[in-house]
N, C-alpha and C positions, 0 to 999 in steps of 0.2 A: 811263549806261545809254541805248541810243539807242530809241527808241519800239517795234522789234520785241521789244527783251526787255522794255520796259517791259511789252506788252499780253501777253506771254506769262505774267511774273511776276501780272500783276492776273488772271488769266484764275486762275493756279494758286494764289493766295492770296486774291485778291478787294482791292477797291476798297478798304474800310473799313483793311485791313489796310496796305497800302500808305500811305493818306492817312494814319494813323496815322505811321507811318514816318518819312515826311518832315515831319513837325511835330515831332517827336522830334529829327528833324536839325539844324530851325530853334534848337529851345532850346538844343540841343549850343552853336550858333554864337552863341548871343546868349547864355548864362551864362560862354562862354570871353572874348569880346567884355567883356562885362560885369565881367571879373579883367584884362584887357589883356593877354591871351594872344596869341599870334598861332599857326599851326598848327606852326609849328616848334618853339617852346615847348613845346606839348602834345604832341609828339610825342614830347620827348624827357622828357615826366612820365608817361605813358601806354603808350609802348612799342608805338607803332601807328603806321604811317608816314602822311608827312602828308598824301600824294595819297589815302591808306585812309581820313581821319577827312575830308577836303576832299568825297568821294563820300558819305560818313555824313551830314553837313550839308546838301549840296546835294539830298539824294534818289536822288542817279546808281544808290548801293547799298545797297536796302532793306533787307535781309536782316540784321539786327544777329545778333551772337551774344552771348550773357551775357557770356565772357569778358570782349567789346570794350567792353560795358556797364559795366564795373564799374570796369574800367582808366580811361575817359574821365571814371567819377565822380571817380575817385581823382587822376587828374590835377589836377580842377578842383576838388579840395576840398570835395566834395558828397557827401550821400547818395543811393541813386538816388531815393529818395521827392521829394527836392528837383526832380530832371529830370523827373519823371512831372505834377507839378504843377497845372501850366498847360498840358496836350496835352489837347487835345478831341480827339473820337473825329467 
């Protein structure tokens, strides 16, 4: 996401939500990290391509949708309770 859409998306969903987001992305990458996944792996547990969950970790794209929520749990062996965990707001 390059900074004009970043500042458009914080403008239309707000700061708290966004930062939300990308700490959400963080844990994605450190509980997959954490199994010895790597995005391809997950990619093909998940059913979401890898440059789709690479933008979900890095923050590039905030915007999650439940489906992609529950598939990435499912990949990883988690409930989503487990990935909410540890995200400060």
């Amino acid at each position: 996401m390059n900074e004009r859409d970043k500042k458009d998306f914080v403008h239309k969903y707000g700061r708290p939500f966004v930062k939300f987001s990308e700490n959400l992305g963080k844990e994605v990458r450190r509980l997959r990290g954490s199994k010895n996944m790597t995005l391809e792996m997950c990619e093909e547990k998940a059913g979401i391509n890898w440059r789709q969950l690479q933008r979900i970790e890095t923050g590039e794209r905030p915007n999650w949708n439940l489906h992609n929520l529950f598939m990435i749990c499912k990949a990883l062996d988690i409930q989503p309770a487990e990935l909410f965990k540890n995200i400060k707001l």
